[in-house]
N, C-alpha and C positions, 0 to 999 in steps of 0.2 A: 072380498078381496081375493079367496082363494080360488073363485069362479075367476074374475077376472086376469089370472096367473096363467089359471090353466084354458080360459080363452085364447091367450096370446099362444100358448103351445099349440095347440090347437092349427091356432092359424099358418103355424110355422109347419108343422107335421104333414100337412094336409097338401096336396097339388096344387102350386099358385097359379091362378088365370090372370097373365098378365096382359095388358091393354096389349091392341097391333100397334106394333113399329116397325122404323128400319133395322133390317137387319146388320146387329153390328160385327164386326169381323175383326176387332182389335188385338192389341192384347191385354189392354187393360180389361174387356169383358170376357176375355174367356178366363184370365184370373179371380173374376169378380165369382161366376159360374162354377170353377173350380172351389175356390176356398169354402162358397157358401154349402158345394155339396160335403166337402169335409164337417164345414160348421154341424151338421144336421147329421153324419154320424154320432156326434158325442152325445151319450145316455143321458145327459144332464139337459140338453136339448130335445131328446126327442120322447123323454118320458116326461120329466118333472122339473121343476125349480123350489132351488131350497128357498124357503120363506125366512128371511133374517127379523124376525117380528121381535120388537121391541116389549117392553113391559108394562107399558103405557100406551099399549095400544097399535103402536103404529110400524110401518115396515118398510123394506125397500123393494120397490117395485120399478117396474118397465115405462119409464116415460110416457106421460099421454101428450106431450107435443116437442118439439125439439124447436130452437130455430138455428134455422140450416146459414144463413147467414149473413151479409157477405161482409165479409174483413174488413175491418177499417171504416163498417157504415153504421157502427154505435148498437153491436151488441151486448156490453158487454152493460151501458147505459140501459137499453132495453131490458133484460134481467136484472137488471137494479129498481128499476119501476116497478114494473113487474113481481116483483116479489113484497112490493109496498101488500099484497091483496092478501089476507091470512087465508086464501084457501088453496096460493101456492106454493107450491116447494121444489125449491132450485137446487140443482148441484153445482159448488160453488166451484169446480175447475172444469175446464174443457175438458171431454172425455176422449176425442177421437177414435172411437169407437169403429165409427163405418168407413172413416178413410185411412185407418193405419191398420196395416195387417198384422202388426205383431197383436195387437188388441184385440182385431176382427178373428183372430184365429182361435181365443180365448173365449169364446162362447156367451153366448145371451145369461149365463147365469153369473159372469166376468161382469156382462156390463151391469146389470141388475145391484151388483155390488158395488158399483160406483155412484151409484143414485141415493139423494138423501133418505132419511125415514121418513116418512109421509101417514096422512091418518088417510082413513079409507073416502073423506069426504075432498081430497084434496088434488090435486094435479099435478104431478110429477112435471118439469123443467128440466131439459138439458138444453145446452148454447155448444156448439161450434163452428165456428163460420166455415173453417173448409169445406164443411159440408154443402154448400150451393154449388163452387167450384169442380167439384169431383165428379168425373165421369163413372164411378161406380156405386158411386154412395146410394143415390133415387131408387135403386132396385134392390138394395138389400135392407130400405129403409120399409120399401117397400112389402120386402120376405116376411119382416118382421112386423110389421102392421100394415095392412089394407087403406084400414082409416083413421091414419096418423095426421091430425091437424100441424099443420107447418107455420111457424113465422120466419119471416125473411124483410128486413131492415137492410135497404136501399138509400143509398147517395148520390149527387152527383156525381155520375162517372171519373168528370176531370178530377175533384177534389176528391175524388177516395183515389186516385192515382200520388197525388201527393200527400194523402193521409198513410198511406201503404209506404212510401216511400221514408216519408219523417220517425215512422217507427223505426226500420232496419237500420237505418241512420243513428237514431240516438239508442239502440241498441248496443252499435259499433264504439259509439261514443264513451258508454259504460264499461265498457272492456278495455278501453285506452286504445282502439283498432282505431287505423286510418279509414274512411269511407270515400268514395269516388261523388262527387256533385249529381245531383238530378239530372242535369244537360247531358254527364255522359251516359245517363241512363234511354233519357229518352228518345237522344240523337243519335242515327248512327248511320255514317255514310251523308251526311248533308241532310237524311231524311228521319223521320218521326220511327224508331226503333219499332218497329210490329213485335218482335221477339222478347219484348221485357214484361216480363211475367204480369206487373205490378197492371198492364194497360189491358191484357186478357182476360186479369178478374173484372174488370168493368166491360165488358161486353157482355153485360145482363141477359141480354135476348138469344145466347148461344147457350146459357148455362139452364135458363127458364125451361129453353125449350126440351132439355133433356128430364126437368123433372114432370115435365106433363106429359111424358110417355108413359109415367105411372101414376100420376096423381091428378083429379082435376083440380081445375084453375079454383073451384069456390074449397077446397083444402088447405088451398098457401092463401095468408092473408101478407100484401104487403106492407110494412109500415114505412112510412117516408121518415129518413133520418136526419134530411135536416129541418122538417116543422118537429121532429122530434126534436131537435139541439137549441128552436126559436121558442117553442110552447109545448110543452110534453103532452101535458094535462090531454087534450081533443086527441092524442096520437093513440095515451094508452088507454083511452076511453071505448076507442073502436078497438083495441086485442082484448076487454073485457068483455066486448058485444061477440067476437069471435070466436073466442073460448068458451063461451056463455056462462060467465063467470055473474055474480052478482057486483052490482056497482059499488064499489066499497073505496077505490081509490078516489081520493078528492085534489081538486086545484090545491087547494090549500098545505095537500104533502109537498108541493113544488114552492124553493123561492131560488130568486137568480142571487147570487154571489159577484158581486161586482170585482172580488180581490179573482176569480179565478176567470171570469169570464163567460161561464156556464149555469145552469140550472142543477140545485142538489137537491136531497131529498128532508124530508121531515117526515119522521114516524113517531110516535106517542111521545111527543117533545122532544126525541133525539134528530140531530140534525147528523148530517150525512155528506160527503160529497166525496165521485169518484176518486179511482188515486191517479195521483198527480200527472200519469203519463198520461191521460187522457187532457184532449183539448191543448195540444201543444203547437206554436205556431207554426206553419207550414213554412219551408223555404222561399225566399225570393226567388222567380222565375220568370225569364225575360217575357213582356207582355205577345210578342211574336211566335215566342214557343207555345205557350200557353192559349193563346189565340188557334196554333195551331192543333194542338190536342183536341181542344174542346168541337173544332171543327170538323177533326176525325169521329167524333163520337156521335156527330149527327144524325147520320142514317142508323148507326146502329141503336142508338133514341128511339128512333122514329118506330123501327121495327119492335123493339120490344113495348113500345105503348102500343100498336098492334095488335099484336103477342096478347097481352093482359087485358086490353080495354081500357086503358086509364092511361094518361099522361099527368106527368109531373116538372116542376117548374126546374128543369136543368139547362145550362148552358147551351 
């Protein structure tokens, strides 16, 4: 464990050789450049990492795979499965780590201490979906491991547009806050709103391609989220082949819930299912809006099956 600690320092201390790309001129990357060269002043980075080892053996260490994300396309279900396999170990809150600077400023032995105990035989899990999204995150994920295996849990574009939307909604709800309808989200001006945040995260193929400037393609594995929402079992059979995990998850952890609508888990006779905000019914949206979304999302489909090599059965 203690090799593998100071492997990652290692990696960090050392000159990154990062792949060629465009050169970006933003300011999101020269803050990205900036902070990380601060990150790599602090002594706690560039000599050692306190080892918080348990008494029983086990410790907290530097994630061996994250998934990066995307909002709203059943990560949170994916590390629920996922974690069915006893040789992994999740951290059970989003850590945003790589896309919030107040965190990122707070050093690799900050995040390290966000991560569960783990035994030496086992694979450290974190989940945050901003992380796909973010133009700085791929290179400081990067800074910090080379060969960081990634998962990334995909939707239908249209539907994670109103997946994304029904949460901030019943968010609003929660607080007794008024919320604005979907239609004034989408529409604006007679036309399909470009500027609503919720329609940007689903253009996959702009986000993908920022992380293969640092990683290749056979490092992210995608999982489809909705044969993950219809059959899990085949979904998280292929992130055990990817992890190179032994096969230890079975169908038989999975049964569908007809009172909620979904698929929960079964672990040594305990049964299980998400909480309640998950799987919640999507607004009614006139079939001409919605017609028109999904027809926006075409080419940008098209390109990112491209992109990957693989197409998926979306709208």
């Amino acid at each position: 464990m203690a090799a593998f600690l100071l492997g990652a320092v290692f990696l960090i201390v050392q000159p990154q050789i990062v792949p060629s790309r465009p050169a970006i001129n933003s300011k999101a990357e020269t803050t990205s450049q900036s902070v990380q060269r601060e990150l790599l002043k602090k002594p706690s980075q560039k000599n050692y990492f306190k080892e918080n080892v348990h008494s029983n053996g086990s410790c907290q260490q530097l994630p061996h795979t994250i998934i990066i994300g995307v909002r709203k396309g059943g990560t949170r279900a994916l590390l629920e499965m996922l974690s069915l396999h006893p040789d992994i170990a999740a951290a059970e809150s989003e850590v945003h780590f790589f896309d919030w600077e107040d965190h990122y400023r707070n050093g690799l032995q900050w995040y390290i201490n966000q991560m569960p105990f783990s035994y030496p035989h086992q694979i450290t899990v974190e989940k945050t979906p901003a992380y796909f999204t973010s133009l700085k995150v791929p290179e400081r994920v990067y800074n910090m491991n080379q060969s960081m295996r990634l998962l990334l849990i995909l939707r239908d574009p249209s539907e994670r547009v109103l997946s994304d939307y029904t949460q901030v909604f019943y968010n609003h709800m929660q607080k007794h806050k008024p919320y604005p309808s979907i239609e004034q989200f989408l529409i604006k001006d007679g036309e399909l709103n470009l500027d609503y945040k919720a329609i940007n995260r689903s253009l996959y193929y702009i986000h993908m391609q920022n992380w293969l400037k640092y990683f290749p393609l056979d490092h992210i594995h995608i999982v489809d989220g909705d044969k993950l929402i219809k059959d899990p079992f085949p979904e998280i059979e292929k992130v055990e082949r990817f992890l190179k995990l032994s096969p230890q998850i079975n169908a038989s952890n999975f049964y569908f819930n007809k009172t909620k609508g979904f698929y929960c888990l079964r672990d040594s006779g305990r049964e299980r299912c998400l909480h309640e905000s998950k799987g919640r019914a999507h607004p009614q949206v006139d079939t001409r809006l919605l017609e028109k979304l999904q027809e926006y999302f075409h080419e940008p489909n098209k390109k990112f099956f491209e992109l990957v090599g693989r197409t998926f059965d979306w709208h």
